[in-house]
C-alpha positions in Angstrom: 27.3 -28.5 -29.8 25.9 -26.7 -26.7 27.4 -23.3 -25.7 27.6 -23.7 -22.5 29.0 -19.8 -21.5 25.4 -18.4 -23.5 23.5 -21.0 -21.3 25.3 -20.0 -18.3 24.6 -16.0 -19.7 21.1 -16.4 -19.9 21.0 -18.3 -16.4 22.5 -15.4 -14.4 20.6 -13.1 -16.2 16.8 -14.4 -15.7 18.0 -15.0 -12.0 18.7 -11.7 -11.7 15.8 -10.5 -13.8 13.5 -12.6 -11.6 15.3 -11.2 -8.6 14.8 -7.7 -9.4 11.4 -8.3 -10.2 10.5 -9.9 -6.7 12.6 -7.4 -5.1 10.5 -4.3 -6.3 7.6 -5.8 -6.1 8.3 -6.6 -2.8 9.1 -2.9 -1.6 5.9 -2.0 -3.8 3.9 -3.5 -1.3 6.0 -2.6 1.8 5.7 1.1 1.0 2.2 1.0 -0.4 1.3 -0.1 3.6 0.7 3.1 5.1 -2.0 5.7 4.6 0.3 8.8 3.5 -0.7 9.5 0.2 3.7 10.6 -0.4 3.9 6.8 0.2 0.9 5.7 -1.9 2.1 7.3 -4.7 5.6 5.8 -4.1 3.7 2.5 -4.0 2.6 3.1 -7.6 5.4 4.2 -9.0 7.1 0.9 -8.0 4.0 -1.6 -9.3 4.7 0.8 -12.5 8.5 0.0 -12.7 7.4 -3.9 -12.0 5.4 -3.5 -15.4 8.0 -2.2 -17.2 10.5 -5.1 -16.3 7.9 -7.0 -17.3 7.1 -5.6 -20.7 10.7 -5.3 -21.9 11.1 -9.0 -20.8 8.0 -10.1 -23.5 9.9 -7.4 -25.8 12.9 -9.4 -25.8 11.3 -12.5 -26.2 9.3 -12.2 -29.0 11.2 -11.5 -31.9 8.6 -10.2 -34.1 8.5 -6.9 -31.7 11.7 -5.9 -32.6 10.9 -5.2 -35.9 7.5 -4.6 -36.3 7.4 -3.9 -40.4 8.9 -7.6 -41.0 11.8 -6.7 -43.0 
């Protein structure tokens, strides 16, 4: 039998996942466009967060990362 409330779960939360992702990203390149170095650096700090979202994602997926001995 389906469970349809953890499919709806894991619906809302890759939208908002996906969202978020965009969403920084986005602002990443918005702040990145302008030669002051304060800006730059903001710029970089963003693309950094956008990798983190995007590593925790794989380290929720792939099961073997959350125990790494294989107990």
């Amino acid at each position: 039998m389906i469970d349809w409330m953890a499919f709806v779960t894991v619906a809302v939360a890759a939208l908002l996942a996906a969202g978020l992702l965009v969403t920084v990203f986005a602002l990443a390149l918005r702040v990145g466009d302008s030669p002051t170095p304060v800006r730059k650096a903001a710029s970089l700090v963003l693309y950094g967060v956008c990798a983190f979202i995007v590593l925790f994602g794989i380290f929720l997926i792939v099961p073997a990362l959350h125990d790494p001995l294989g107990l």
